[in-house]
VEXDREN-2710 file (C-alpha; in Angstrom, 1 decimal):
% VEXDREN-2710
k/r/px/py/pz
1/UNK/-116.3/-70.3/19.0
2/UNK/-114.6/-67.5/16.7
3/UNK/-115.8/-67.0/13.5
4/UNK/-113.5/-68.3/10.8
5/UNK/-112.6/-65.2/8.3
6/UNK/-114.0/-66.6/4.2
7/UNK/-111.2/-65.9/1.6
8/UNK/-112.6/-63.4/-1.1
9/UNK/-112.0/-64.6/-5.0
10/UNK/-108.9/-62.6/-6.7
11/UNK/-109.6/-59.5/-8.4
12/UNK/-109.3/-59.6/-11.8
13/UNK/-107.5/-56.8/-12.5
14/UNK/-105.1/-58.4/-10.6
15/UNK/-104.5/-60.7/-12.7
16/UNK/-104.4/-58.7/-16.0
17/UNK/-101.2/-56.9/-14.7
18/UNK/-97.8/-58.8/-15.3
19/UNK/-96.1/-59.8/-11.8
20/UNK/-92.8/-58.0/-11.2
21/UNK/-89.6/-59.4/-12.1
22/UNK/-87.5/-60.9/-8.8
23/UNK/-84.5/-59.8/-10.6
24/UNK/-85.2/-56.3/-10.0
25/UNK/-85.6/-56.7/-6.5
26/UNK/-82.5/-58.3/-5.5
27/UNK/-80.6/-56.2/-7.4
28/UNK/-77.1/-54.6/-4.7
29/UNK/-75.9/-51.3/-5.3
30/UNK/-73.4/-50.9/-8.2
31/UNK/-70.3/-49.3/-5.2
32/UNK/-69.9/-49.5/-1.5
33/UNK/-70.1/-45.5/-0.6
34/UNK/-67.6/-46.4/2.6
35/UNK/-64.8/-48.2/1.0
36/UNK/-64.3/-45.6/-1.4
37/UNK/-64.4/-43.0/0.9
38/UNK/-62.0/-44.9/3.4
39/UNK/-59.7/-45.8/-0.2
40/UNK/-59.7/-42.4/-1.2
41/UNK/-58.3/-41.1/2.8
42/UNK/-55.7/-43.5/2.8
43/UNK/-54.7/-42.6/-0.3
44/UNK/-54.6/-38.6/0.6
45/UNK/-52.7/-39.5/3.8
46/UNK/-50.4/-41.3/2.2
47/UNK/-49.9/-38.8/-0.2
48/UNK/-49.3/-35.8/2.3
49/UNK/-47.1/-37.8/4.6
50/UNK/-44.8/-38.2/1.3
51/UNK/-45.1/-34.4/0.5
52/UNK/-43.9/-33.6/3.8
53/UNK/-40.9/-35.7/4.0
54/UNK/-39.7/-34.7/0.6
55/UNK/-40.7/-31.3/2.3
56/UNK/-38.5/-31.9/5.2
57/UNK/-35.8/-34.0/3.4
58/UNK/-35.1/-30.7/1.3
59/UNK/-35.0/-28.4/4.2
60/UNK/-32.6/-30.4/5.8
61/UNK/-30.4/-30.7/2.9
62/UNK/-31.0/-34.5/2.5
63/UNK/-32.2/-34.7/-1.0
64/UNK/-30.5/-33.7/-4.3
65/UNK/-32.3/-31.3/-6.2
66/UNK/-31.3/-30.1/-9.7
67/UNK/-30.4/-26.1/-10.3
68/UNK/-29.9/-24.1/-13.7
69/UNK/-26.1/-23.5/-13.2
70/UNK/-26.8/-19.6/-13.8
71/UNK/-28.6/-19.1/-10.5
72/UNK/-25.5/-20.4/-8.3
73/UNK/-23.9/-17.3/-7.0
74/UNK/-19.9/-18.4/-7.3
75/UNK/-18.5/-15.4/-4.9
76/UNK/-21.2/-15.6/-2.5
77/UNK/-18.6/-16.9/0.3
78/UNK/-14.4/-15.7/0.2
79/UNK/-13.2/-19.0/-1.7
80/UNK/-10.6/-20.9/0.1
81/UNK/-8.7/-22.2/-3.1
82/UNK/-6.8/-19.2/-4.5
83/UNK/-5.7/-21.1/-7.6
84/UNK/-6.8/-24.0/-9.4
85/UNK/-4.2/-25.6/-11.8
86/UNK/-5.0/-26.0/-15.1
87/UNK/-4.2/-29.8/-15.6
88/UNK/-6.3/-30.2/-12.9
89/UNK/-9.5/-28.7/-13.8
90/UNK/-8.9/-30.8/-17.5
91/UNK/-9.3/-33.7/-15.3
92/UNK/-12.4/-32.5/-13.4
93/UNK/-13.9/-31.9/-16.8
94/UNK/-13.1/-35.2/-18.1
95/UNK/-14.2/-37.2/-15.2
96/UNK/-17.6/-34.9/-15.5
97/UNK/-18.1/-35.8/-19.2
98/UNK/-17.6/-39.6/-18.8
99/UNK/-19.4/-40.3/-15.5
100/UNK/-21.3/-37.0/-14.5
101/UNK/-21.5/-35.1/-11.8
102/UNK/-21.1/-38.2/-9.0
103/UNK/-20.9/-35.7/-5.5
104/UNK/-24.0/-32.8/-5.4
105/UNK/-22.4/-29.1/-4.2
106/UNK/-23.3/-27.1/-1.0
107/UNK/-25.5/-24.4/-1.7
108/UNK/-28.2/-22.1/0.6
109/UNK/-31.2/-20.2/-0.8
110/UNK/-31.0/-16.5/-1.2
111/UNK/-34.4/-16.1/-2.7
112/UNK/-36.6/-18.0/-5.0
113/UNK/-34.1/-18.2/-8.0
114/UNK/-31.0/-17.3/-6.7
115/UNK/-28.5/-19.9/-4.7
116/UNK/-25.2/-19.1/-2.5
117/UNK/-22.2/-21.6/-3.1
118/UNK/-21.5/-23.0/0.1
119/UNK/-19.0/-25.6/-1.7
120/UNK/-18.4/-27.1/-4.5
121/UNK/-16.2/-24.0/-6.9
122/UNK/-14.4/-26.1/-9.3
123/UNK/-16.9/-28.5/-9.8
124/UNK/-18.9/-25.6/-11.2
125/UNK/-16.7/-23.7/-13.2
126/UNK/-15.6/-27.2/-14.3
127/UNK/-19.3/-27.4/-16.0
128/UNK/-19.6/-24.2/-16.6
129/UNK/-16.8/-24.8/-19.2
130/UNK/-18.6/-28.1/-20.6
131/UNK/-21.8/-26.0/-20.8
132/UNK/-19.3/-23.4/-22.9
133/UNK/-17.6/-25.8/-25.0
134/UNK/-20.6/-28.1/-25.6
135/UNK/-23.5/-25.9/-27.2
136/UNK/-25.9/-29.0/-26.8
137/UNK/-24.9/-29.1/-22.9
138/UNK/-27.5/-28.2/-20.3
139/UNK/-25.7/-26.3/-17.4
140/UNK/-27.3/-27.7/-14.7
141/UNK/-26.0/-28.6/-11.2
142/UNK/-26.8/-31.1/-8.7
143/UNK/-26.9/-29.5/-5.1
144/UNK/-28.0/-29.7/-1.7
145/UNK/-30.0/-26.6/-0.4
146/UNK/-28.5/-26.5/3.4
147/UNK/-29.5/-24.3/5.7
148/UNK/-26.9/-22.6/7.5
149/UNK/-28.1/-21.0/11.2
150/UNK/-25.4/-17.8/10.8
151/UNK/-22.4/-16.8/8.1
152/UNK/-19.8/-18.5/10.5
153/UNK/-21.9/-22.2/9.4
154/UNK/-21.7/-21.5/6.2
155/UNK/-17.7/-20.8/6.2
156/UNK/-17.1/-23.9/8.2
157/UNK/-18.7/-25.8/5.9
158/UNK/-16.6/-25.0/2.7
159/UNK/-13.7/-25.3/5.3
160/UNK/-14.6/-28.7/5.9
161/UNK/-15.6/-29.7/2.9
162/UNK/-12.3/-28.7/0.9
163/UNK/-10.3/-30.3/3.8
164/UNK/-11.6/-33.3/2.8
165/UNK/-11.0/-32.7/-1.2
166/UNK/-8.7/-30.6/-2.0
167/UNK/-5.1/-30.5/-0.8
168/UNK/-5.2/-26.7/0.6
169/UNK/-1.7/-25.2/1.5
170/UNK/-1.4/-23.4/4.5
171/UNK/-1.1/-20.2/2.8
172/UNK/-4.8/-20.5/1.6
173/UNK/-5.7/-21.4/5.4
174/UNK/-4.5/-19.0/6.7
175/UNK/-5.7/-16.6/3.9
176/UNK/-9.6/-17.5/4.0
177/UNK/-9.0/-17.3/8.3
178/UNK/-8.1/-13.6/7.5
179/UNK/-11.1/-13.2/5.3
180/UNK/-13.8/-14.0/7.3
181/UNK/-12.7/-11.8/9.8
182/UNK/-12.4/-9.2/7.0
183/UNK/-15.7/-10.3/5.6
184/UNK/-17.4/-9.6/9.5
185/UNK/-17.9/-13.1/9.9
186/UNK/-15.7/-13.4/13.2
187/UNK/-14.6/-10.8/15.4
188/UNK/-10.7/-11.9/16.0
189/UNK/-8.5/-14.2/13.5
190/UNK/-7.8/-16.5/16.8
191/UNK/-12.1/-17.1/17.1
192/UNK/-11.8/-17.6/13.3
193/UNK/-8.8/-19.8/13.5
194/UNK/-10.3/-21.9/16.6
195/UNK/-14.1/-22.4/14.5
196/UNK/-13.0/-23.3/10.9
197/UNK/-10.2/-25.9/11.8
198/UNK/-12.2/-26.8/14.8
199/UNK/-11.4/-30.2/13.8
200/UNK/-8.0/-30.3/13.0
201/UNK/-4.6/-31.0/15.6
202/UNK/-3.3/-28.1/17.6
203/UNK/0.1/-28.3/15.8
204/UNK/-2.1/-27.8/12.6
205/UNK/-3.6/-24.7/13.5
206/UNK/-0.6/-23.3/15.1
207/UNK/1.2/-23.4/11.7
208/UNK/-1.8/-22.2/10.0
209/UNK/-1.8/-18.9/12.4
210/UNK/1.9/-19.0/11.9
211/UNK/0.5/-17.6/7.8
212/UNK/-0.8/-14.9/8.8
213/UNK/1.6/-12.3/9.0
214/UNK/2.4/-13.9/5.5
215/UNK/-0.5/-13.3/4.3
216/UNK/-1.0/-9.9/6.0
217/UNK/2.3/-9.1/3.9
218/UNK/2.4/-10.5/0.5
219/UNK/-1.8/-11.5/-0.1
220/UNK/-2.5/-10.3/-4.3
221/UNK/1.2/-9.9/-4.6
222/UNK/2.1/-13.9/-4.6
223/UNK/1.3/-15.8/-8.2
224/UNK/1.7/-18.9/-6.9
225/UNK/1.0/-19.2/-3.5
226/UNK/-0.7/-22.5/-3.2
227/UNK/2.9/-24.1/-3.7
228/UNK/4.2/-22.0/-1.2
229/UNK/5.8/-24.7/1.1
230/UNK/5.5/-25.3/4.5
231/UNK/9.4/-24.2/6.0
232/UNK/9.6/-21.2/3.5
233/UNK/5.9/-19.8/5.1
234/UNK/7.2/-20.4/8.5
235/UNK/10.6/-18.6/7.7
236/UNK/9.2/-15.9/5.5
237/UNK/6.4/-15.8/8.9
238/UNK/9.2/-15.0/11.1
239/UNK/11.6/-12.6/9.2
240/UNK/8.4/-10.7/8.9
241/UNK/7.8/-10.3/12.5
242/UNK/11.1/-9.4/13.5
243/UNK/11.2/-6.8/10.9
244/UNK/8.4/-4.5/9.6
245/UNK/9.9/-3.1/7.1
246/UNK/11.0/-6.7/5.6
247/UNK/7.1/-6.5/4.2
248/UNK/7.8/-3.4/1.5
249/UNK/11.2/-5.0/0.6
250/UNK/9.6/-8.5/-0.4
251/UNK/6.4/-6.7/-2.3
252/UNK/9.4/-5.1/-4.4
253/UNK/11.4/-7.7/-5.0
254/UNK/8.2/-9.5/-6.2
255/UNK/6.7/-7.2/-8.1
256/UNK/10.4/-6.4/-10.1
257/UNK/10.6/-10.0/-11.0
258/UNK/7.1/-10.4/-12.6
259/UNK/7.7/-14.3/-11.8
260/UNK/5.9/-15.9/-14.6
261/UNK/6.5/-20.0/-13.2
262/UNK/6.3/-20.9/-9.1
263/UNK/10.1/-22.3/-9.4
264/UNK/11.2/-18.0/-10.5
265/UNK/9.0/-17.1/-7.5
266/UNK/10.0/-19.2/-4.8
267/UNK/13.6/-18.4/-6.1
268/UNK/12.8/-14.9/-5.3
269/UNK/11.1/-15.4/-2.0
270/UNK/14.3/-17.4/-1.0
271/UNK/16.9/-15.1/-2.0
272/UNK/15.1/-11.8/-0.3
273/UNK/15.1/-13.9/3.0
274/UNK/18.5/-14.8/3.0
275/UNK/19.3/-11.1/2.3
276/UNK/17.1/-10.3/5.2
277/UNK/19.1/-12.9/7.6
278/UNK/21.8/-12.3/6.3
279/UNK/21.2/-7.9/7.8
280/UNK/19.2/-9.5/10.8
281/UNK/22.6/-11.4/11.9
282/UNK/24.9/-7.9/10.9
283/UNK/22.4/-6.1/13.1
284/UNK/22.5/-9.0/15.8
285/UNK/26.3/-8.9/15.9
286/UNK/26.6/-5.5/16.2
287/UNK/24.3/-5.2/19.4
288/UNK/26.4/-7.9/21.0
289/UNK/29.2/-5.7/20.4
290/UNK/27.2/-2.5/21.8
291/UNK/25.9/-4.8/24.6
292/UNK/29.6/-5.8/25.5
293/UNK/32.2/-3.4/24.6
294/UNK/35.7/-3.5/25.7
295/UNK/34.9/-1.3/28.7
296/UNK/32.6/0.9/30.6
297/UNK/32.6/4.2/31.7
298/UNK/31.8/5.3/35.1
299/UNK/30.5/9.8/35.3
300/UNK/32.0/11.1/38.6
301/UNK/32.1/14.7/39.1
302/UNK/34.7/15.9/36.0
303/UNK/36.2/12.4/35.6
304/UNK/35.5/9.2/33.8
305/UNK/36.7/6.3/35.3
306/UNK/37.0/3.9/32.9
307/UNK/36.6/-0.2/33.5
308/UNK/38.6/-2.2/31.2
309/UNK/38.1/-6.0/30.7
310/UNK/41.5/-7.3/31.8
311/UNK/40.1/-5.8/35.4
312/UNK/42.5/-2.2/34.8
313/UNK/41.0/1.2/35.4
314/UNK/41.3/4.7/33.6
315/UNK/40.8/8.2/34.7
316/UNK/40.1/10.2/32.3
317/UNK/38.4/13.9/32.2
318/UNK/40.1/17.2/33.0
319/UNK/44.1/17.7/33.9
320/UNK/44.7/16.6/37.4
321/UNK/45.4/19.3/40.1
322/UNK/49.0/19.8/41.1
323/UNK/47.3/20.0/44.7
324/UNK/45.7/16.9/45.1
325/UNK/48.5/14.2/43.4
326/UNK/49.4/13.7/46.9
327/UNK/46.0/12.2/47.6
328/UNK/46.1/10.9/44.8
329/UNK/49.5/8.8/45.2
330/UNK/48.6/8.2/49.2
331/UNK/45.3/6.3/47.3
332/UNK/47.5/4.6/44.6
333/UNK/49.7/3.2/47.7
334/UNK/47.1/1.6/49.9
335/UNK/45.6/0.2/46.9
336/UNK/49.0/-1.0/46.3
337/UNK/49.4/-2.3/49.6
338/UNK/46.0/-4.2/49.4
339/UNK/46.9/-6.2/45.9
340/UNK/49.9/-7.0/47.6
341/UNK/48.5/-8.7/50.6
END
């Protein structure tokens, strides 16, 4: 049978020390190490993901930003809109001072505080002018940074954009077609004429190309050429071609008159072409007349013989000799003899 182990007394010194408080040692930790760490991770992802789509949404020209107005290069691109009419641009301006700037412009980044205008040239001179008037007034812009692959991207898109906007005459179509080409942009004004009206009718860019030899002729010498109309263009288009030198005679006529209104202009671009129709159908008349004259002439040997249009005939040249009238009348009778029969 096992021995059964005797309980010693307690130790008295046990005794003498205080017993530990349970508080103490129960007590959790004051933060859970793992839920901050997972907190903190979510929040950094969440953060980054946001970065990057702002990130993204500017590259791609999908978010507004703001630009100091002095960092927008205006003549970065060959404007399209030759002339912007006064009462116009006072209406810009006070739609801008009432309700602000409601559509951003076009703009691509040339380096880190410079800007290109892709579209958008009266909206900013419109605040330029605020910012000019108004001392107090900010000149800021709002813009999208776009991104355009080539040069040919970026003309389309003020092309497009203006389509949409502004009522362009086919004068300045046909003008900012020439430029590009003149600017390197595109290699033929057909190319040029095909990619920026890409989306508008055949019949629309055939009357645009149908400006060009306008603008060839009278581009820096036309005041008002935004109201040149649509059957002068075509008319002036066409007296042109059929006549080089019609070019120098309009230029002069222009530059003599100093036009200081559209109405004393067109007035002078209407009377120089009915001058030069007027010489094109002289000049016209007087080939039909060369073309058919009251008879022709036949070379043979010495003679002429000459074929009238009533159908009689002429022999003209040196005197007849004495020896051969007999031929001559033996030929005269047996053509007699055949009108006879």
């Amino acid at each position: 049978m096992a021995k059964r182990k005797r309980l010693t007394p307690p130790n008295p010194a046990f005794l003498d020390t205080p017993a530990p408080e349970t508080k103490s040692m129960f007590t959790a930790p004051s933060k859970a190490p793992i839920a901050d760490v997972a907190r903190d991770a979510s929040a950094s992802a969440a953060l980054n993901e946001l970065t990057d789509t702002m990130a993204r949404a500017r590259d791609d020209g999908r978010m507004v930003v703001q630009l100091p107005l002095d960092q927008i290069e205006l003549d970065h691109l060959v404007r399209d809109r030759v002339v912007v009419e006064e009462a116009e641009m006072r209406t810009l301006m006070a739609s801008l001072r009432s309700r602000g700037q409601q559509a951003p412009i076009e703009v691509m980044q040339l380096d880190d505080t410079r800007y290109g205008l892709i579209s958008g040239w009266r909206r900013c001179k419109a605040l330029a002018m605020i910012a000019k008037q108004d001392r107090d007034y900010e000149p800021t812009v709002l813009a999208l940074l776009r991104r355009p692959e080539d040069a040919s991207d970026a003309y389309l898109a003020m092309v497009e954009e203006n389509e949409i906007r502004v009522d362009l005459s086919y004068f300045e179509r046909a003008r900012i077609v020439s430029k590009a080409v003149e600017e390197g942009v595109f290699a033929m004004e057909r190319t040029a004429l095909q990619e920026l009206f890409r989306a508008a009718s055949r019949a629309k860019r055939s009357k645009i190309g149908s400006f060009l030899p306008v603008v060839r002729a009278l581009d820096g010498h036309l005041r008002y050429p935004h109201v040149l109309s649509e059957r002068l263009g075509l008319a002036l288009a066409q007296a042109l071609t059929e006549d080089a030198g019609f070019a120098d005679r309009l230029r002069a006529a222009l530059g003599q008159a100093e036009a200081q209104s559209a109405e004393v202009e067109t007035a002078v671009l209407v009377k120089s072409l009915a001058e030069q129709n007027a010489t094109l159908k002289g000049g016209l008349e007087t080939k039909k007349k060369k073309e058919n004259p009251a008879f022709r002439d036949e070379t043979i040997g010495a003679f002429t013989l000459r074929r009238h249009k009533d159908g009689t005939l002429s022999i003209l040249g040196a005197s007849w000799p004495k020896r051969m009238e007999s031929d001559l009348k033996m030929l005269l009778n047996a053509a007699s003899d055949r009108v006879e029969k």
